[in-house]
Structure formats: structure tokens, C-alpha cells
C-alpha positions as CSV (number, residue, x, y, z in Angstrom):
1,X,-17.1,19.4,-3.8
2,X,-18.2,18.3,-7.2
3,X,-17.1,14.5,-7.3
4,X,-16.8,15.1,-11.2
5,X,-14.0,17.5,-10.4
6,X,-10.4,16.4,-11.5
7,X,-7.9,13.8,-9.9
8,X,-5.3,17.0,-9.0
9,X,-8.2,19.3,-7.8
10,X,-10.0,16.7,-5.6
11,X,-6.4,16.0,-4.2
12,X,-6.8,19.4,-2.8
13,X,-10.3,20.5,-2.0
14,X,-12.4,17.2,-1.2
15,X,-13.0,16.3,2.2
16,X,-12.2,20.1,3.1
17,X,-14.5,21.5,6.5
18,X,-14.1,24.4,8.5
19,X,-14.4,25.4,11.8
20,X,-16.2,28.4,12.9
21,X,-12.7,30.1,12.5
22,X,-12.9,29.8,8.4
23,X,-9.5,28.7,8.2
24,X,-8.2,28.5,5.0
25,X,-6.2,25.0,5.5
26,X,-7.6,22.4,7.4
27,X,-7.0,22.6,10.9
28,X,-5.4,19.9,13.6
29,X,-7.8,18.9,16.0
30,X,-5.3,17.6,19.4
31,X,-7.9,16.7,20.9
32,X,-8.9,13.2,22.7
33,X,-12.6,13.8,23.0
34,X,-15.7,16.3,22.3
35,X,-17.8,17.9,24.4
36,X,-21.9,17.9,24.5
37,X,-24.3,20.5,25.7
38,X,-26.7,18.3,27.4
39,X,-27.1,14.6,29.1
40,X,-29.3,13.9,26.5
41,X,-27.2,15.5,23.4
42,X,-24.3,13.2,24.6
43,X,-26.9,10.5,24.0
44,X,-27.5,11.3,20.6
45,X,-23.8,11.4,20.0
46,X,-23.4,7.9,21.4
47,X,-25.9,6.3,19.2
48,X,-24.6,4.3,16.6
49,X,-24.2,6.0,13.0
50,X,-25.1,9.2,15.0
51,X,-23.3,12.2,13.2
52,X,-20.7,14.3,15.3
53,X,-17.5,13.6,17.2
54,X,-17.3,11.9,20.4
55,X,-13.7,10.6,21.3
56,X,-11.1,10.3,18.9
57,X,-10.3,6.8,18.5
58,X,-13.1,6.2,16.5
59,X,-14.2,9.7,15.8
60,X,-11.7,13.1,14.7
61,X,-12.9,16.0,12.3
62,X,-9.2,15.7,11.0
63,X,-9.2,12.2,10.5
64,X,-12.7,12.4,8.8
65,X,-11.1,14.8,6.5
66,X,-8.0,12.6,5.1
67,X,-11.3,9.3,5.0
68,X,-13.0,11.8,2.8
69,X,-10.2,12.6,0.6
70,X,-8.5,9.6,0.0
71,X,-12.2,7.9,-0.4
72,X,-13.0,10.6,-3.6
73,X,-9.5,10.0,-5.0
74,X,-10.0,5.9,-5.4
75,X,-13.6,6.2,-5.9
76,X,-14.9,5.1,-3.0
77,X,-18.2,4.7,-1.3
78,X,-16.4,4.9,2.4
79,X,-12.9,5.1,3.9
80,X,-11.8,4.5,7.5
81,X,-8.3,5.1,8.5
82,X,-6.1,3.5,10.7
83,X,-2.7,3.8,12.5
84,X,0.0,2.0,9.6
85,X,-0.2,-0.2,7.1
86,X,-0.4,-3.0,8.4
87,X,-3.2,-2.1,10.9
88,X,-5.7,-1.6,7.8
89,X,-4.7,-5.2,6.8
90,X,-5.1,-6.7,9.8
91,X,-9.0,-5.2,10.6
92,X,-9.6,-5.6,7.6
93,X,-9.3,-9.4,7.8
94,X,-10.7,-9.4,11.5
95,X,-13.5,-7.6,9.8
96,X,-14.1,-10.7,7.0
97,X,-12.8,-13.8,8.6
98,X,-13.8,-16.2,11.5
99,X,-12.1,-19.5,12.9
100,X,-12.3,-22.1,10.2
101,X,-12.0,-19.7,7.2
102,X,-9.8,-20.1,4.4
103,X,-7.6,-17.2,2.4
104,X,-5.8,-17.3,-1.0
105,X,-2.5,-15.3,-0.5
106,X,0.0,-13.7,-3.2
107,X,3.1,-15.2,-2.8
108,X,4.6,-11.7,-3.7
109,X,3.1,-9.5,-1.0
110,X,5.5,-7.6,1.8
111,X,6.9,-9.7,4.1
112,X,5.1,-8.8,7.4
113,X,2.1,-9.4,5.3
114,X,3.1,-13.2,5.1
115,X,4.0,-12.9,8.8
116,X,0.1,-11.5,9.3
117,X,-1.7,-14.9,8.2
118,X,1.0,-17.3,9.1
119,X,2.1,-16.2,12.5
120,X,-1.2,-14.5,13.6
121,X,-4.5,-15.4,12.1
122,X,-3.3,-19.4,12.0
123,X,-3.2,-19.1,15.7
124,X,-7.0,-18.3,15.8
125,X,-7.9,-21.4,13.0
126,X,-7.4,-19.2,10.0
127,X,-5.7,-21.0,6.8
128,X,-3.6,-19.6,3.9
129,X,-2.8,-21.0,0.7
130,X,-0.2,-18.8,-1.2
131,X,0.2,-18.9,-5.1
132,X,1.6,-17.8,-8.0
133,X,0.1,-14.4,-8.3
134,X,0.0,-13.8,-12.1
135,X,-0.9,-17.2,-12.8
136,X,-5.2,-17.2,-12.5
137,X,-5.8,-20.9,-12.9
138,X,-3.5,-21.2,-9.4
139,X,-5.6,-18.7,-7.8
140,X,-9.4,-20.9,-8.9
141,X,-7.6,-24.4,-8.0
142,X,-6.5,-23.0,-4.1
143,X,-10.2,-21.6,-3.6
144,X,-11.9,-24.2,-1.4
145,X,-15.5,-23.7,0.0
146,X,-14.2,-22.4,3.2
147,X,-12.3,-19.8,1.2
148,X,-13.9,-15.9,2.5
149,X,-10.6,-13.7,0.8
150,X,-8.4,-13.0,-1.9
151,X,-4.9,-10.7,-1.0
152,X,-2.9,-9.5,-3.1
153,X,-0.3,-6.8,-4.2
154,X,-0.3,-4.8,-7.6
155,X,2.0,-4.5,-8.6
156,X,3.9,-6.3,-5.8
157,X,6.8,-5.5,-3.7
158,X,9.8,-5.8,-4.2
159,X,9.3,-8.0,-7.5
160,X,6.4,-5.7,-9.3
161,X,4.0,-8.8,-10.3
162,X,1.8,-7.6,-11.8
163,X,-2.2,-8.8,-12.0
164,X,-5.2,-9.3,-13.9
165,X,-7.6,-7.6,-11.7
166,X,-10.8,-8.3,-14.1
167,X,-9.5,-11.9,-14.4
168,X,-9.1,-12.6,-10.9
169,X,-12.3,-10.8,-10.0
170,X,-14.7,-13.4,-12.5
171,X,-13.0,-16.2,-9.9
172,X,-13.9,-14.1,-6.8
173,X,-17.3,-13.4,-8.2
174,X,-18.6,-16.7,-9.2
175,X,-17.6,-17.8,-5.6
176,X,-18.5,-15.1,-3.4
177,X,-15.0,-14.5,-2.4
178,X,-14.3,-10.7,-0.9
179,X,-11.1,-9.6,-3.5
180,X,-8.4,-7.0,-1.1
181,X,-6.1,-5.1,-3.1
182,X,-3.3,-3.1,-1.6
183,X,-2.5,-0.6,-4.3
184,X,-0.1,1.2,-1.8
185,X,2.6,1.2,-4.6
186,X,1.0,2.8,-6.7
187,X,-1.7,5.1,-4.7
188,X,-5.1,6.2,-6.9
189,X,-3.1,8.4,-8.8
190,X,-2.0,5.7,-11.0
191,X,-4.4,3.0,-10.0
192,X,-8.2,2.9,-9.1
193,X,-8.7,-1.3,-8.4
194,X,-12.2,-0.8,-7.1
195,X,-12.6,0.1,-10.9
196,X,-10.9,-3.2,-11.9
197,X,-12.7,-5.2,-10.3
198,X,-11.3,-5.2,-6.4
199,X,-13.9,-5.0,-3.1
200,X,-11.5,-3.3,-1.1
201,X,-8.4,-1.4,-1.1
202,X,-5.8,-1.5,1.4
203,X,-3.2,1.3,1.7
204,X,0.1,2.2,3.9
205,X,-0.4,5.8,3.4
206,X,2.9,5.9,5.1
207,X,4.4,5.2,2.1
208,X,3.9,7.1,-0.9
209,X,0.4,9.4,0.1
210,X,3.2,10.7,2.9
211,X,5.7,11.3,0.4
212,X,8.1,12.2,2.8
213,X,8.9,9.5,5.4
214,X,7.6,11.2,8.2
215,X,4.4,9.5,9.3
216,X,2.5,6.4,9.8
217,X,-1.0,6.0,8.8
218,X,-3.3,3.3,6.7
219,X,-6.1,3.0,5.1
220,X,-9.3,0.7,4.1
221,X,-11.7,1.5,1.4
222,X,-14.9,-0.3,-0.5
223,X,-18.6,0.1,0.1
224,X,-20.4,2.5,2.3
225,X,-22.0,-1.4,3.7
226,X,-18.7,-2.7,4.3
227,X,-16.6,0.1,5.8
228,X,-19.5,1.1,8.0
229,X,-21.1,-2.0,8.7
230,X,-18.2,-4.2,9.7
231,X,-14.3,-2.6,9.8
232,X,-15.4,0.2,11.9
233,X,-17.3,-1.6,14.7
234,X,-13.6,-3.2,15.0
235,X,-11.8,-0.8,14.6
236,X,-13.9,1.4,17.2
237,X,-13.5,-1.3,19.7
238,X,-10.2,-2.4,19.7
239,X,-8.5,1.0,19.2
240,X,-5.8,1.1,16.0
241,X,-6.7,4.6,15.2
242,X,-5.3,7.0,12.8
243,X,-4.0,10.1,14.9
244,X,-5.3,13.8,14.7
245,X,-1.6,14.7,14.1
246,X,-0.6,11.7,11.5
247,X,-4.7,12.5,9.5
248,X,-3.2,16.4,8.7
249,X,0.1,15.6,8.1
250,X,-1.4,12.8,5.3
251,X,-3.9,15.4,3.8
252,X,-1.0,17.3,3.5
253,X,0.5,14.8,1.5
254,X,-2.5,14.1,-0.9
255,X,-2.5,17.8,-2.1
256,X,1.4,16.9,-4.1
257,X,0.4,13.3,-4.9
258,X,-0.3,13.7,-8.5
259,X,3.0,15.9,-9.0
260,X,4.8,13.8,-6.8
261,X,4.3,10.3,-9.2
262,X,4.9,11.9,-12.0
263,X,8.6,12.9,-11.0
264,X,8.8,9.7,-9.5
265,X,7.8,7.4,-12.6
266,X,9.7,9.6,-14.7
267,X,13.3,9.0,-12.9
268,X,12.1,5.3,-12.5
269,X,12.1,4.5,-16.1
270,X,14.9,6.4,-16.6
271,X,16.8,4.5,-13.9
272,X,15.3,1.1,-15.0
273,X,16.6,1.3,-18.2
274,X,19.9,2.6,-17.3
275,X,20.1,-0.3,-15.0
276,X,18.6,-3.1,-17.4
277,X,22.0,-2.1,-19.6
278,X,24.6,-2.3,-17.2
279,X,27.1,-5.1,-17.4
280,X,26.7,-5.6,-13.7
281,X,23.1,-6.0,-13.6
282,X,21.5,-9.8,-13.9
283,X,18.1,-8.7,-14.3
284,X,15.6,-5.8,-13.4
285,X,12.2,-6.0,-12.1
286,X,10.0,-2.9,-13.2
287,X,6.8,-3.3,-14.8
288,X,7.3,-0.2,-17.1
289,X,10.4,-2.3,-19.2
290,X,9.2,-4.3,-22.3
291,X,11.5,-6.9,-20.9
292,X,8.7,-7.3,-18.1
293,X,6.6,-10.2,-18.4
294,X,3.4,-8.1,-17.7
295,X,4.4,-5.5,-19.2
296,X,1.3,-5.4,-21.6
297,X,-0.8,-5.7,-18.4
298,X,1.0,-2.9,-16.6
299,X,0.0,-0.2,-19.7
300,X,-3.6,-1.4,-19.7
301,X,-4.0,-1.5,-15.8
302,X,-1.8,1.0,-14.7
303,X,-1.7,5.5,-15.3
304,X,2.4,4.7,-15.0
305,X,5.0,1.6,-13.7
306,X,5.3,3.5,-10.2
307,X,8.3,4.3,-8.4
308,X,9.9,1.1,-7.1
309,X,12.3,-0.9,-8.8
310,X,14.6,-4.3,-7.8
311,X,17.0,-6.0,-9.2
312,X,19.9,-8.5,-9.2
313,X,23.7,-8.2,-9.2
314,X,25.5,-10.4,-10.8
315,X,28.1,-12.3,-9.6
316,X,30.2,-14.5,-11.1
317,X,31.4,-15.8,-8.1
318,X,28.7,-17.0,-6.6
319,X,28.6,-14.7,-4.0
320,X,25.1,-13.0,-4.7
321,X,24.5,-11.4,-1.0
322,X,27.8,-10.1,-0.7
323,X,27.6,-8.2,-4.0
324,X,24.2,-7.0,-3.6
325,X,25.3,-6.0,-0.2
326,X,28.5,-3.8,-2.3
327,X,26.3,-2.2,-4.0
328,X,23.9,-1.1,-1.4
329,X,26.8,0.0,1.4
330,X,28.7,2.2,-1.5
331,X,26.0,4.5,-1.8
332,X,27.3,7.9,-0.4
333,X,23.2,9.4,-1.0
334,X,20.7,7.2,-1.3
335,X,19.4,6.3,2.2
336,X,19.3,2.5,3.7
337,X,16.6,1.7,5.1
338,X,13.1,-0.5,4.8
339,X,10.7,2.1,3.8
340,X,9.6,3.1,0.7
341,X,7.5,6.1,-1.0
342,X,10.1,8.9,0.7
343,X,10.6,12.4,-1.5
344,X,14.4,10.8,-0.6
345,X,16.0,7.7,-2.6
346,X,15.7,4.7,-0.5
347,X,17.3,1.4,-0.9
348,X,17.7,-1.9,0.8
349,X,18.2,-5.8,1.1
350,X,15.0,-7.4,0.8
351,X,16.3,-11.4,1.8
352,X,17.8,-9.6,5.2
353,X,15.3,-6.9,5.8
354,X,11.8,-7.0,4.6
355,X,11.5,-10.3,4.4
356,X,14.1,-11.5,6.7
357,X,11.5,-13.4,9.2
358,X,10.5,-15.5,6.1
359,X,11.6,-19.4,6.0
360,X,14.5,-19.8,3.5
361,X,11.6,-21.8,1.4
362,X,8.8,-18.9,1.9
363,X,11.6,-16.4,-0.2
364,X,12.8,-19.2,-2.2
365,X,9.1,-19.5,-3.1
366,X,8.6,-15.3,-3.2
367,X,11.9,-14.9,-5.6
368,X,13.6,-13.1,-2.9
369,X,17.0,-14.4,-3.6
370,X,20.4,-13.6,-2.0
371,X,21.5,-11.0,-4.9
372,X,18.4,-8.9,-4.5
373,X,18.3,-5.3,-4.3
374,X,15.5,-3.0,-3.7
375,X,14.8,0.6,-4.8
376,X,12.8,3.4,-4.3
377,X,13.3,6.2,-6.4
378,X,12.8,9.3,-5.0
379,X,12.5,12.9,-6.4
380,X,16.9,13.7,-6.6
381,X,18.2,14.4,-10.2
382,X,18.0,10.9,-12.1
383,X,21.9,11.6,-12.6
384,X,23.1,12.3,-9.2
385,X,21.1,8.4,-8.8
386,X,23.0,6.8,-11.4
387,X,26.3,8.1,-10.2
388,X,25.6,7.1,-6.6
389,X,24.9,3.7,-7.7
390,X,27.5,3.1,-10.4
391,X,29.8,3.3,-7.0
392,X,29.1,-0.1,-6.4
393,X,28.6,-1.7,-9.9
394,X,32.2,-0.4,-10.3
């Protein structure tokens, strides 16, 4: 496949193989481990960096297929998959840090995220310092000479922060400080950080590379040296593997991506702005509005604003969870619930739900307040969105 090949045609064709069957679209292979014609070709196979399949929790011709694809698409040396989200984050750090290390954290990132370094990775002497995360000078005055890793989310969830990825890479650099971006918001069809500046890209590819809600499945991507050399070894030995099943199902979903965010974006906007007008609206966070404080960022960073949207009811009574909670409930379409990236409408309560196991100072500090509301747009007529929220702005 000619890497020089557009966005929408790699989406499709790189990463293809076929078995001796020539089928046309990739095949599923169920199958928990690989057979060898000899004592001593089983050897080879067992080699390290030998080429083949051996057993597929490190090791799947499907799963190699959705690494491939997903690696030409962000412009990647080398991708590994991984069973959710979450699971690319966490080998990702095992990959990086050690007892004693030291990690600057968004403030803004998804809630289990924070859960991640402050529940987990402090039990085995790992430290995080959270900041601002558009604010660059917070980022240089946290680093400390035990500090190994930068986190963060671009734009963020649910607030859509967005950040200077060339700014925060000169810090990282001049300190030899590995820079992780999870650009699962946006996927590479509207952002490429290795580009900007990022060592590694994180994805939930259970979110928006799915499209459709139906799988889980995560991602890490950087350098050939990286990937190979030190997330796979963990991954290969303590077992968080994409499945056969879950690695065609997420091809599947590559092949629409490009169409997919468009129709997304486009009834974002629209929404945003509709929403931005209403009388019963405080305030909407969406990095394609001008009212957005990195807005000029956003255009310069970013193909398009992305597909997720939050924002504040007002209420004059002081009852901010209650009307947020009106507003979310009256919906007779759009679906509650905690994901995100779904061909369907999705919408929820961030302060209750996402980031419900955060300290009331950890979402004071985040800007997850009471009146809160989250929302994924899906691909429904723009319309029939409005006039399922306008239910409970009545």
C-alpha cells in the first residue's frame, strides 16, 4: 500500500493481508494459537522479533491488521493494540515509569484516567502533579528532575481544552520528558499529534474508530523503538490483549471514519451554536465556537472541533444538578449513558458519572460543576437533536 495514498483510501486498504483463500475483506482469525511444522520451526517462532503468529495474546493476523491501519492513518512508525482504552494508558505508563518517577497530569483528562495515577500507580511510588492544561508555564514549573511523562487530552473531555502541542513539546524536549497524547476525541482524521509534536498517542478505539458502541479496544502508537522495544514486552507478558473478534470489528470501523466525522462535526457546530443562543443555556464548551478561548488554537491544530460538546444549564435557583439532570431525563432519543463516539446521540452527567469517583476538590479543580451536561453528537438529523433537547430547556 503506497503510504503517500490518501487519508480515506488508507482507511480502507492499509494493513490489508490475505489468506490463501484471497478473500476480498479481511478475515476473523478465532483462533487462540498457531500451529508449526517442526520442533525447530516452533523455535523460530518463539524467538523474540521473529515474524509469524504464535498465540494470540501477543500475536493475531487480525489484530496485526487494525496495528497496521490505524499506525498509517496517524503516521506512525508502530502500533500495538490492546483490550479498551484504558488498557493502552495503563501499559503505556508501565512501559515508561518505575517507583520514584514523577508525571505531569492535565487536570482535564477522563475521570478514570485521574483514578489511573492516583489510585494505582501512587501505590507502586509513582507521583502526579496535575495542572492547568492550556496554561504552558504550569506545565515547566511542575516538571521536577524525577519527572519521566507528560498526559494529556486534546482537546479534553468533557470541557474541550484545548493545547499547544508544539509549545508543550519545547518543555518536554529540553527535559527529556516522553509527551502521551490521547487524541481519542478526535481520532487521525482530524488530528495527527505525532505531527505536533507528541511521542505517543493513546486511543480508546472504543469510542469514535468503533463508531457504533459496540466494541472495546485501545490503542498505543510512536516509534518502531518504543512500541517494539518496551510496550510490547508488557503487554505480551501480562496479557491485556486486543481480541481477534473486537481487531475486525475496529477495521471495520476505520473504513467510515473519515465520513463518519464529517457528519459528526457538521451537526456539532450546528448544535453548539444552537445551544450557545438558548436562554436556558449558561455557557457552552466546544472548541469550534469563537466564544471558545482556544478557539484560534483549535483551527490551527485541529482538521475540525470534533463531535463532543458540554455545557451548563442555568439555573436561577441555585439548583444546578437538578436542572442539568431535567434536561438530560426529558430526552425521549438521545441515549444516557457514559460512552461516547456512538453513530447514536449520547448524553450524560459528567459530576455523577464520569467523574463521579473524583474528590469534590479534584472536579472543583477539573470544572466539572453540578450544572454540567455532556454531549455526544451522533449521526441523527441535527433537528430531530434540537427538538429532543429543547424538551428540557422548556
Amino acid at each position: 500500500m503506497d503510504s503517500d495514498s490518501h487519508f480515506e483510501t488508507l482507511a480502507i486498504r492499509a494493513g490489508t493481508t490475505r489468506s490463501s483463500f484471497a478473500e476480498h475483506s479481511e478475515a476473523m482469525y478465532l483462533t487462540s494459537s498457531f500451529v508449526f511444522a517442526s520442533s525447530a520451526d516452533a523455535a523460530e517462532h518463539f524467538k523474540p522479533g521473529a515474524p509469524g503468529f504464535v498465540y494470540s495474546r501477543f500475536s493475531n493476523p487480525g489484530v496485526t491488521m487494525f496495528q497496521d491501519r490505524l499506525a498509517a492513518l496517524e503516521g506512525a512508525s508502530a502500533c500495538v493494540a490492546t483490550a479498551s482504552g484504558m488498557a493502552a494508558i495503563f501499559a503505556t505508563c508501565l512501559a515508561l515509569l518505575k517507583s520514584g518517577d514523577h508525571v505531569v497530569c492535565s487536570r482535564s483528562v477522563f475521570g478514570a484516567t485521574t483514578q489511573l495515577f492516583d489510585s494505582v500507580l501512587a501505590r507502586f511510588g509513582i507521583r502526579t502533579t496535575y495542572v492547568e492544561p492550556t496554561e504552558l508555564a504550569h506545565w515547566e514549573a511542575a516538571c521536577e528532575p524525577a519527572t519521566r511523562l507528560f498526559f494529556l487530552e486534546t482537546p479534553s473531555n468533557p470541557l474541550g481544552d484545548v493545547i499547544d502541542l508544539a509549545g508543550l513539546k519545547a518543555i518536554s524536549s529540553a527535559r527529556d520528558i516522553v509527551l502521551v497524547v490521547d487524541n481519542c476525541l478526535l481520532t487521525p482524521a482530524l488530528q495527527r499529534p505525532l505531527a505536533l509534536g507528541a511521542d505517543v498517542v493513546i486511543h480508546s478505539a472504543t469510542k469514535f474508530i468503533d463508531g457504533q458502541g459496540r466494541v472495546l479496544g485501545g490503542a498505543v502508537l510512536g516509534s518502531s523503538e518504543f512500541i517494539d522495544k518496551l510496550v510490547v514486552p508488557v503487554l505480551r507478558t501480562t496479557g491485556p490483549s486486543l481480541s481477534a473478534f473486537n481487531a475486525w470489528v475496529l477495521l471495520k470501523g476505520l473504513e467510515t471514519l473519515s465520513v463518519r466525522m464529517e457528519r459528526h462535526c457538521n451537526s456539532a457546530l450546528e448544535l453548539a451554536l444552537w445551544l450557545e443562543s438558548h436562554p436556558r443555556i449558561k455557557r457552552v464548551y466546544y472548541p469550534g465556537l469563537p466564544s471558545h478561548p482556544q478557539y484560534e488554537l483549535a483551527k490551527r491544530q485541529q482538521a475540525r472541533a470534533g463531535a463532543l460538546l458540554s455545557f451548563e444549564v442555568l439555573a436561577e435557583d441555585g439548583q444546578e444538578q437538578s436542572r442539568a439532570w431535567q434536561v438530560i431525563d426529558a430526552c425521549q432519543m438521545i441515549s444516557i449513558t457514559g460512552n461516547l463516539g456512538d453513530t447514536r446521540s449520547t448524553i450524560t452527567h459528567p459530576a455523577t458519572t464520569t467523574h463521579g469517583r473524583l474528590t469534590d476538590a479534584q472536579r472543583a479543580e477539573a470544572g466539572i460543576r453540578p450544572g454540567l451536561v455532556r454531549l455526544s453528537v451522533g449521526l441523527e438529523h441535527v433537528e430531530d437533536l434540537k427538538a429532543d433537547l429543547a424538551r428540557g430547556l422548556q
